[in-house]
N, C-alpha and C positions, 0 to 999 in steps of 0.2 A: 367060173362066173363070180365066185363068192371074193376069188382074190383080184379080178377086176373091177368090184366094188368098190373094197377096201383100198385099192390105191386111187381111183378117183377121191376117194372122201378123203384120202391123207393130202391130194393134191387140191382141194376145196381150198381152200382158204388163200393158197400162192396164187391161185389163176384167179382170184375175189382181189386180192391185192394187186397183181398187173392189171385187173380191168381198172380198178379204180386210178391204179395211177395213170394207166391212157388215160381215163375220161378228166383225168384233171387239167385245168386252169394254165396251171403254171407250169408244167411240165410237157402241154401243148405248145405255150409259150417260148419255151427253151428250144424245142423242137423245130419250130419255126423262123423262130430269130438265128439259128445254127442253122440253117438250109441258106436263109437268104443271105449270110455272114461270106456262105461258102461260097456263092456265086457272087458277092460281089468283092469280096477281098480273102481270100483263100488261106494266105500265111496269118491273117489275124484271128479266122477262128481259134487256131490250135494255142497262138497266144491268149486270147479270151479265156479258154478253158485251163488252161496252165495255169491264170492269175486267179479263177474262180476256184480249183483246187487247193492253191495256193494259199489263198485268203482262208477259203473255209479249214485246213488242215492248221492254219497259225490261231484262228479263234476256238479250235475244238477242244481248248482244254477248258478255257473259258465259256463255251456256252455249255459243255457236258456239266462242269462246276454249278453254272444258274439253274440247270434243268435238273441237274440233281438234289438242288438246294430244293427246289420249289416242289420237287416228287415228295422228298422228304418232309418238307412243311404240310403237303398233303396228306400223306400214309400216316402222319404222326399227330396231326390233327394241331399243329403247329404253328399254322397259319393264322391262324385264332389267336394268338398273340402278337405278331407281325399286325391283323387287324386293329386289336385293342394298342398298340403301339399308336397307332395314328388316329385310334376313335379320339370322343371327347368333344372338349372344347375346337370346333371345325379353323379356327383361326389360327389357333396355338398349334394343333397337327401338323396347317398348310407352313405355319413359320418355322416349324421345326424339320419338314420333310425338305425346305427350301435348302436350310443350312446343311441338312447332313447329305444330300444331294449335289452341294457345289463337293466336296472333299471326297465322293465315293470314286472308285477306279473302277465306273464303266464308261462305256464308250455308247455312240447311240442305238448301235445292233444290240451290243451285250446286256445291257438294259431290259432288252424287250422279253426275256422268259422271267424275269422277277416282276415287270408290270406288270404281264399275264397273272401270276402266281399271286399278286397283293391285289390285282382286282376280284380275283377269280375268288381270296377269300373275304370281299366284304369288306376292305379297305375303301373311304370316300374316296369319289376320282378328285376332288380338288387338292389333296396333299399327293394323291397319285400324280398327279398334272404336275405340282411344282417338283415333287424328286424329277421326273422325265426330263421336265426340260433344263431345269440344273446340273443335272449328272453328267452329261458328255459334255459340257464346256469344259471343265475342271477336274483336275485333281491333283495330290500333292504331286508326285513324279512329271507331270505337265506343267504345273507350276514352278517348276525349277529348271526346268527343259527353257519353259516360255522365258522365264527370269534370262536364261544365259543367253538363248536364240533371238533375243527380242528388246529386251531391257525390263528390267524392276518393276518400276512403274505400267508397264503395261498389264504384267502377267498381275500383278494386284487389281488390276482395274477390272480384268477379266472376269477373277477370280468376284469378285464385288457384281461383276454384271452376271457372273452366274448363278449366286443368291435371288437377285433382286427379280432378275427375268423369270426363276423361280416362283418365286414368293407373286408378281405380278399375276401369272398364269393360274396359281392355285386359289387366289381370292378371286381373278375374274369368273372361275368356275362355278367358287359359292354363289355372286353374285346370280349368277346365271342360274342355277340350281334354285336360289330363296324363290326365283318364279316357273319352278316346276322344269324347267329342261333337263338333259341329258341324262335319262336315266337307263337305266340297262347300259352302260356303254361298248359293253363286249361282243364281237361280233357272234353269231348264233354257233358257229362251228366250235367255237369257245367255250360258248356255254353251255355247250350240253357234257362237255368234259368236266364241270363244275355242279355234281347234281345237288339237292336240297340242302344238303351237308354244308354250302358255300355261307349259308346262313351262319354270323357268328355265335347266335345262342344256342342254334339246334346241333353243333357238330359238338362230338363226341371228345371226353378227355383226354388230354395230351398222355399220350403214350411214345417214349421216345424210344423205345426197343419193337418198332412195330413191327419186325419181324416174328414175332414172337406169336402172332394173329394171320393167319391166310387173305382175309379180308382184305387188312391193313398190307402186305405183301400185293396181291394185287391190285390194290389201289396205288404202291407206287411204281409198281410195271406201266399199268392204264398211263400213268399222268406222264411218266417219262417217256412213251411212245407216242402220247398225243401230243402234247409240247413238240417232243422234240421234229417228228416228222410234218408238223402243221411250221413251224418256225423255219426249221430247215428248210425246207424246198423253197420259202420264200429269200430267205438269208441267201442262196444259190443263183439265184432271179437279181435277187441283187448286188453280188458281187458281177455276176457277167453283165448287167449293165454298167455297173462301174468302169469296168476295162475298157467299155467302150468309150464311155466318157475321155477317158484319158488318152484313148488311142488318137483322137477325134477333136476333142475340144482342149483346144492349145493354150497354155495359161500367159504369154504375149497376148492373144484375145482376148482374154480377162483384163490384165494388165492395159490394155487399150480403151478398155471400158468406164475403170474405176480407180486409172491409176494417175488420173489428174484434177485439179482442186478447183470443183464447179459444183454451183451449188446441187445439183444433183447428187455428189459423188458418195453420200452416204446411202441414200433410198437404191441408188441405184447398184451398189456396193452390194449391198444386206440382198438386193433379188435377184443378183448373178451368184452371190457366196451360199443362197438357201439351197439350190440342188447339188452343188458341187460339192464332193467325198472332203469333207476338213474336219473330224472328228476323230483324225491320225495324228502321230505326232509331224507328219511329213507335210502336216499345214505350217509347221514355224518357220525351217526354211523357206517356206513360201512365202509366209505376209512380208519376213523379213526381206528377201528381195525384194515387193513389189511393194515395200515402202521406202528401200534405198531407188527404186526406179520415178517416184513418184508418187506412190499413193496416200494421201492424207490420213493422220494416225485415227480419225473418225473413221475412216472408210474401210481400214483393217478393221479395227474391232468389231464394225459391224459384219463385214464380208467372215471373220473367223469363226464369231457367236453362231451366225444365221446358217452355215454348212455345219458347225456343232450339233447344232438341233435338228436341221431337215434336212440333210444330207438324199441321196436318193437311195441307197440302201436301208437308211432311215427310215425314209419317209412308206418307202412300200413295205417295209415292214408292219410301220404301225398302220396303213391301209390294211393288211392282214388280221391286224389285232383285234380293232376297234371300230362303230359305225360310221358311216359316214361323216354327221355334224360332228363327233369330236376328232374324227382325221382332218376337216375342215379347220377346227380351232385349232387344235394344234398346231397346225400351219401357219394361221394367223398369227397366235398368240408368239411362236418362233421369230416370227419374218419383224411383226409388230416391236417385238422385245429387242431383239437385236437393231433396228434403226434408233431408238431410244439410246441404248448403246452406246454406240456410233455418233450420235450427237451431245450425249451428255458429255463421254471422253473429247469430243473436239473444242468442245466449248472449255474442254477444265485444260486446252492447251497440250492434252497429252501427260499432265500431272496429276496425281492424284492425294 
């Protein structure tokens, strides 16, 4: 009797974690969209899953690096200066998070466990907002890519609307913030992985050997397990919609849309470019086609910018992240910043 206790109770916790992951969201999701994949096109499931393996297996050094970064900043209480990095003067923070946001080497998934990690300790969301949506336009190695696959002037111009859309997003937030909105912006399953500690004054001195404390040890198992499996399962969600996207939506359909010079061709550019995966480098052979096919050099920048930022692996990410009203903004603020974009470039001729 006694050693059929004992192995129920060693089995407590695996049978606690399969119910949970039945009862989840996403993973009901997955299950669902794979049955109906099956029945109605059968060789594409197995492709779906190949490309979702595939994806996730080429970003795992990369997001294990962010979530490790961000355990670490936890366990070490580390975080607390990443915040005091962006305190202060709220202006000075949002212009400085803008600038070193267009030059970092994330992409808009990879992104998402350091916005976690700087919201999570107390970082304002308006310099939070402007790195976000500057970081996956740009960086140096895409800038050189963009330079050869594109031309000069373009890849600078991008590089300048990655700042600026930046910078745009992080004051519209202040503005929005001086009259009381958007506060808490983390969604709850978030925050409760961030306890009182997230407060910059009340967490504890930087200790950077924090193995050296059990506490501090499990504090960075906790934050690397909830990170990672909160992020993950959604990052999975979104790569297998990805696939479909591409299996599905034919970029001649795109190219029919925004790939001819009517006064439309930028708005309408920027809300075809915002769902579609261009936060790769496999968007530069693309603008560059579908601007030797016709597309107005307005109507790329704004179609490249707008899938930068809200790509749909993106976007349902930071759905996972963050409430409702700043998934809303953000969107906005993306879709908004990007036809700006698109028009300032059309107007300067395509020179900068």
């Amino acid at each position: 009797m006694n050693t059929l206790t004992e192995t129920q109770n060693r089995n407590q916790p695996m049978l606690q974690l399969l119910g949970s992951v039945c009862r989840d969201r996403v993973f009901i999701a997955m299950v669902l969209m794979s049955i109906l994949l099956a029945l109605i096109d059968l060789p594409q499931l197995s492709i779906s899953l190949l490309f979702t393996l595939e994806a996730l297996w080429e970003m795992l050094p990369f997001f294990a690096l962010a979530i490790g970064i961000a355990a670490i900043a936890k366990a070490t209480s580390a975080d607390t200066l990443i915040a005091k990095a962006f305190s202060g003067n709220p202006v000075r923070a949002t212009i400085l998070a803008a600038l070193v946001g267009a030059i970092s080497p994330f992409c808009s998934c990879g992104v998402i466990p350091l916005i976690a990690a700087m919201l999570g300790a107390g970082v304002p969301l308006a310099p939070v907002m402007a790195f976000w949506i500057a970081s996956p336009i740009m960086d140096p190695e895409m800038f050189i890519l963009t330079a050869a696959g594109i031309g000069f002037n373009f890849a600078l111009a991008k590089t300048i609307a990655a700042m600026a859309m930046g910078l745009m997003a992080g004051l519209s937030i202040l503005l929005i913030q001086r009259y009381g909105g958007l506060e808490s912006p983390l969604r709850a399953e978030l925050t409760g992985c961030c306890d009182s500690g997230c407060s910059v004054s009340t967490r504890k001195a930087v200790l950077w050997k924090f193995w050296q404390e059990p506490e501090r040890i499990e504090t960075f198992r906790a934050e690397s397990v909830a990170i990672g499996v909160f992020l993950g399962k959604w990052l999975t969600l979104a790569f297998f919609l990805e696939s479909l996207m591409l299996a599905y939506v034919s970029s001649d359909w795109i190219a029919g849309y925004v790939g001819t010079d009517n006064p439309f061709a930028i708005p309408l550019a920027a809300v075809v470019g915002a769902p579609s995966y261009l936060n790769g480098y496999a968007a530069i052979p693309l603008i560059s086609g579908l601007i030797e096919i016709g597309m107005t050099p307005g109507a790329a920048m704004a179609f490249i910018t707008a899938g930068a930022v809200s790509s749909i692996p993106a976007a349902i990410a930071v759905w996972a992240l963050v409430k409702k009203p700043v998934f809303l903004l953000y969107l906005a603020l993306g879709l908004t910043g990007a036809m700006i974009a698109g028009f300032v470039y059309q107007l300067s001729g395509g020179v900068i």
